[in-house]
N, C-alpha and C positions, 0 to 999 in steps of 0.2 A: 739726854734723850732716852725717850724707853723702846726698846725693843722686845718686840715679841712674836712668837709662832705659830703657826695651826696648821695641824695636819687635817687632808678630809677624811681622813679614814684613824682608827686606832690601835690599828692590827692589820697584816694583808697575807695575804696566800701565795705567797713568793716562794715553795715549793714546787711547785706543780712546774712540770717540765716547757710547757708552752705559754708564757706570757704575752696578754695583749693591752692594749691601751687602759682598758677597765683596772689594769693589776698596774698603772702607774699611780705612785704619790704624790698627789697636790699638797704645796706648800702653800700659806697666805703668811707673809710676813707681813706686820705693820711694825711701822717707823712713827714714832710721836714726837713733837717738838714738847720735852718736857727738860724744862733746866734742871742739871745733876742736884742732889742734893749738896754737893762739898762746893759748888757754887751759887754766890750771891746773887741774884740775877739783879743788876742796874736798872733803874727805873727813865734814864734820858734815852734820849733818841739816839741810836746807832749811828756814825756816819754814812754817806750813799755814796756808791762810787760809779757814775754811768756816764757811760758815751754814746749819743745819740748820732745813727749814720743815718740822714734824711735825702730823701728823693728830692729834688728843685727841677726836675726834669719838665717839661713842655703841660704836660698833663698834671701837675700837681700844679699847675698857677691857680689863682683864685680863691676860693675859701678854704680850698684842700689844705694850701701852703699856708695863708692868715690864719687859719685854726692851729694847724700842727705849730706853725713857731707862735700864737698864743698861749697853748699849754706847756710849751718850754719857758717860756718869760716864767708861767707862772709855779710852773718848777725852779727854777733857778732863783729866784726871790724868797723861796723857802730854804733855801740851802746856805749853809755856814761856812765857816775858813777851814774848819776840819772837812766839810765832804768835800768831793771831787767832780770834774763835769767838762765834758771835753764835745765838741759836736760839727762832724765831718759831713759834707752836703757832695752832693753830686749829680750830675746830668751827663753829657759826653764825658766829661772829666770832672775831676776832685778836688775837693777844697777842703782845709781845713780851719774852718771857721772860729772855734774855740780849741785851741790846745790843749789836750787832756790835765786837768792841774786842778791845785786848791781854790774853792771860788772866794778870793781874795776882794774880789771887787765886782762883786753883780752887776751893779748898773751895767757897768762895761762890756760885762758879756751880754744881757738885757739889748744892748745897741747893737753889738754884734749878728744877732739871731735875729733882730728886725730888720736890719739891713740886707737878709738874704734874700732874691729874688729868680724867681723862675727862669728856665734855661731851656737846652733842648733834649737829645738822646740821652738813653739811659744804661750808663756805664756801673749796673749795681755791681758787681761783682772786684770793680774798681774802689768804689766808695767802702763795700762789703769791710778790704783788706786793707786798708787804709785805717777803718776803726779801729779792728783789731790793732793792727801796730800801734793807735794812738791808746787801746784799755792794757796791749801790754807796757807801757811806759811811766804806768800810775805803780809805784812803788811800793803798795797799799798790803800785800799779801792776797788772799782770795777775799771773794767776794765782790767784784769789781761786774758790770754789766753793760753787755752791748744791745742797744735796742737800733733795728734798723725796719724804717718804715719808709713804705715804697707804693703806686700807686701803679704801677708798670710789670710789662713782663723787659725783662735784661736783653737787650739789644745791639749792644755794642761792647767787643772786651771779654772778659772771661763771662760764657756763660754757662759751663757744664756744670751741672749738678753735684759729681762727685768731688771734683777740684775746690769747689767752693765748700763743701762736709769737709777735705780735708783740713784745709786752714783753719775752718772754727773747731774742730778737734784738736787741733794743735793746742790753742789759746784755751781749749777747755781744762786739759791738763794743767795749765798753770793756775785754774781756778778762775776764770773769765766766763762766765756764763750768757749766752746769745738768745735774744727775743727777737721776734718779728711782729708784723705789725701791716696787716693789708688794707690799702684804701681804694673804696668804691668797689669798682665789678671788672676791673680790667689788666688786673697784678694778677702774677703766677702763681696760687695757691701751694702749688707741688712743689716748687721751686722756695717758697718763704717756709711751709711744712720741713722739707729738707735741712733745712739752712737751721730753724729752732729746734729742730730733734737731733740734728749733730749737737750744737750748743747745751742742750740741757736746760732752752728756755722757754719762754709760754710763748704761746701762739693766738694773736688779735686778729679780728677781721673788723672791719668795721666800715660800714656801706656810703655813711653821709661823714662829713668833713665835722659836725659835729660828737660826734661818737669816736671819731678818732682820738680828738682832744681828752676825750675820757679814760678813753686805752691808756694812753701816754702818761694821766695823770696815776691811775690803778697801777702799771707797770713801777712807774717812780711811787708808789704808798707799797707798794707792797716787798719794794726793796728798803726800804727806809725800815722795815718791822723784820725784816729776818737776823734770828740770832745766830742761826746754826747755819755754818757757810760750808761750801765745798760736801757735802754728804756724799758717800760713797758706800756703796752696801756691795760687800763681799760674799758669795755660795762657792764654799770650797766640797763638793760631793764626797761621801766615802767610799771606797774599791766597790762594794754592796750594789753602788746606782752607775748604771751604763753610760744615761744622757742625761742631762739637766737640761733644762729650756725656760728661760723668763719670757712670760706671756707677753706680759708690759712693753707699749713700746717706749724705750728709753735707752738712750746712749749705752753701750758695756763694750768692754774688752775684753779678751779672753786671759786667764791666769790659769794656762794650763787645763786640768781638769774641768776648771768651776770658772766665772767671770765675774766681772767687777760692773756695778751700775750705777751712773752718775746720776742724782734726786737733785744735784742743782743748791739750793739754799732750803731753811725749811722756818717758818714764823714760829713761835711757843704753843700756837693752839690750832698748830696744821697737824693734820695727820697722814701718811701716804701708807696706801695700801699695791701688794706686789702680789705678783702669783709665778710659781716656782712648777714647771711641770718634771718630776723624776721617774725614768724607766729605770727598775731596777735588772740587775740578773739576775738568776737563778740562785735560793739559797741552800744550801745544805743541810740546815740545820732548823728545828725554830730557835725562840728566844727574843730575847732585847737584840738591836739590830741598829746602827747608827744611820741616818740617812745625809747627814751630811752638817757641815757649819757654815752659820750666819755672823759676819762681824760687819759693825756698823763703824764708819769714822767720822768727825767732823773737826771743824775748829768752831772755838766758841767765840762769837764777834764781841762779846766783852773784852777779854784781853787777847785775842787772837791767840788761844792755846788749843791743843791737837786732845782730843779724845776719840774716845773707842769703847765700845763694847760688844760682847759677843753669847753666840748661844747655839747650844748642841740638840740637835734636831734626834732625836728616841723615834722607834714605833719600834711592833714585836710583830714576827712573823709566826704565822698557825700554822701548823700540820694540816697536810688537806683531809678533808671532812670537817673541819673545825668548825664554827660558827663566823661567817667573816665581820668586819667592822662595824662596829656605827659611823656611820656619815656624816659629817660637819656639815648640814648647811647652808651656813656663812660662807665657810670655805669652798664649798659646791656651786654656787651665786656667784662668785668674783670668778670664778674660773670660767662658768658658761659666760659671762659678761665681757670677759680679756678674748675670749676665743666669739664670740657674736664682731667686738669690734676688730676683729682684725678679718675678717672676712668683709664687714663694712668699708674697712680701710681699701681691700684689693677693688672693690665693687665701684667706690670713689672713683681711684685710679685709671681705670677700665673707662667708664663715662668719663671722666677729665680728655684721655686720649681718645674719645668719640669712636670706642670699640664695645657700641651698646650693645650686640649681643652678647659677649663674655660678663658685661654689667649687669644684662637682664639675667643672666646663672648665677653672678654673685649675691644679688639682691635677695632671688628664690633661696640662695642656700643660707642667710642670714635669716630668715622668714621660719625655716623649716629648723634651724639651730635655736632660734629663741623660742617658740611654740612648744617645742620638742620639751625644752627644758625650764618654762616657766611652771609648770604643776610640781617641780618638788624642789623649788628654793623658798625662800622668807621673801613675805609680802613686798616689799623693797625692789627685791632682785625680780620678785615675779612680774612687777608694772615698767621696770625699766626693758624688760627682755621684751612685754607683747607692746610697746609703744615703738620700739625697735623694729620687730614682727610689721606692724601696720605701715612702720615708714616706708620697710623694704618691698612690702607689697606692693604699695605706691610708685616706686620709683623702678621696681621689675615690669610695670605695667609700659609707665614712658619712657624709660632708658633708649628701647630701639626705633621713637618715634625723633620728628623733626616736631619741636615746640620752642616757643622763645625763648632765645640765647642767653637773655638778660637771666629771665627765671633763670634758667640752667644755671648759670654762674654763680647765682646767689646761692641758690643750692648748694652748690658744691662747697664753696667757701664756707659755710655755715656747716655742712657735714663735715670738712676739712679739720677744722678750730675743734667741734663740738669730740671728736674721735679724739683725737691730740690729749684736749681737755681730762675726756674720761679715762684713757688709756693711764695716762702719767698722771694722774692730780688727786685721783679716788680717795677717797678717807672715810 
């Protein structure tokens, strides 16, 4: 894999006795799925390792359910005695329909998933940890994946939001990666949002029973093509920087000074892009000045062996009066773009819990953040920020109105997915 860095600035005035947000360094790391050169990259298809935890609850009967276990037949029909495929259902209670294992004998599981048939209340958080124990039982090492689609808000059995982050952070550590997967207009977005941002996986909405089937088929294509499993990107700061803060929203941990951030798996011709915000102190001196190290890990799904690599992050600090930096840009673009969607992301939130006036603030301060900042990024950055700009307008205008629920919900689910998307997936 290639890693690399950008700073927005190439120089800063980190003298001067009073530092503000302006005299902080923006990092943009990107991550590239590019095979080492000291490895062959195999030309077969990687094994796939998923367990599907499905909804059979009251409201998924009908083509919701006929579609979703239609795209599992027709997953499972493509799957060999190397991959793996395990699929837990639930309504009040849980079942484990396929046992997590080598698919030895498709038909049988094929029978299996068509004999499943709709039920009543919805025990996700049941079915949720129930997966997990069946993706931690595949002896596979990383790369293993839980997809759980749901149709419902969690009604009976664990439904706290935190409880449920816990457990998929558990099983993310051992290299189990969690997707969600929302059908129609009547599933908890906040709650499946949750559940894939602890996991480290993508996040589906999909409104008609046929769009679903397609999710499910993208989810299984797009595990089938990743080489690089488990990735994990390291920012160790140097003494020089006070705070670090990753924009991105994406799973991390803390290691002390600096944190660790989970990217999940990554294909050969994916790219992820990061942004790193550093306050530094006060320098003493100018000169070369270290801002910190970037080390990337993964295993390679050719023979499940561990790599790394890493890079030291330079800029020079000026005397004050100096001429200050030139500005990246690129680098300048991703930053206003990480900081527009996390303001989008509070504004969502706020309208989800029907607290439209705090949503009708959030929206205006998304509006007045991307406007502000579309005149001095690259064409690219400047159309995504005033499309953003116009949405926010729109939706600062209806936020504190009563309009239809439906609308509303598609909305959100659509804003929910699309933020997720952009935040974590950039390239």
């Amino acid at each position: 894999m290639k890693l690399s860095t950008h700073l927005g600035r190439d120089r800063f005035a980190w003298m001067q006795p009073r530092l503000t947000r302006r005299d902080h360094a923006v990092l943009l790391v990107r991550v590239a799925g590019e095979t080492p050169s000291d490895v062959l990259l195999e030309t077969e298809r990687r094994p796939s390792h998923l367990v599907v935890v499905l909804d059979r609850s009251g409201s998924m009967g009908g083509d919701r359910l006929e579609q979703a276990k239609a795209a599992l037949v027709d997953v499972v029909r493509r799957l060999g005695a190397s991959d793996s495929f395990g699929l837990v259902t639930f309504d009040g209670s849980v079942r484990v329909v396929v046992p997590a294992g080598p698919v030895t004998d498709p038909e049988a599981v094929v029978r299996r998933i068509e004999a499943v048939r709709a039920g009543g209340s919805t025990d996700l958080g049941a079915g949720l940890v129930r997966g997990l124990e069946e993706a931690r039982c595949l002896d596979v090492g990383p790369g293993v994946r839980v997809l759980l689609v749901s149709d419902g808000h969690a009604n009976t059995g664990v439904t706290d939001p935190d409880a449920l982050r816990g457990r998929v952070e558990l099983v993310r550590a051992e290299g189990v990666t969690t997707s969600t997967l929302g059908v129609g207009l009547g599933y908890d977005e906040q709650l499946l949002s949750v559940i894939a941002r602890a996991g480290a996986g993508n996040e589906h909405f999909a409104e008609e029973a046929d769009t679903a089937a397609a999710a499910i088929g993208e989810e299984c294509g797009e595990l089938a093509q990743q080489r690089f499993l488990s990735c994990r990107l390291t920012f160790t700061p140097s003494s020089g920087i006070r705070k670090a803060e990753l924009l991105n929203d994406l799973p991390r941990t803390s290691t002390g000074d600096g944190f660790q951030v989970d990217l999940g798996g990554l294909r050969v011709d994916e790219t992820r892009s990061l942004v790193i915000e550093c306050a530094p102190r006060q320098a003493t001196r100018p000169g070369r000045r270290r801002v910190g190290v970037v080390r990337l890990d993964w295993v390679l799904a050719d023979d499940l062996t561990d790599h790394s690599v890493s890079s030291t992050v330079w800029t020079r600090v000026i005397r004050p009066g100096e001429p200050e930096g030139v500005v990246d840009r690129e680098v300048l673009g991703e930053w206003f773009v990480q900081r527009m969607l996390r303001r989008k992301r509070r504004a969502v939130q706020a309208l989800a819990a029907g607290r439209f006036r705090e949503a009708e603030e959030w929206f205006a301060r998304v509006a007045e953040l991307a406007r502000g900042a579309a005149p001095g990024v690259p064409r690219r950055y400047r159309e995504e920020l005033l499309h953003a700009a116009d949405e926010a307008d729109h939706f600062a205008e209806v936020a504190p109105l009563e309009y239809d629920p439906d609308g509303r919900s598609h909305a959100l689910k659509s804003m929910t997915v699309d933020i997720a998307r952009r935040a974590r997936r950039r390239s």
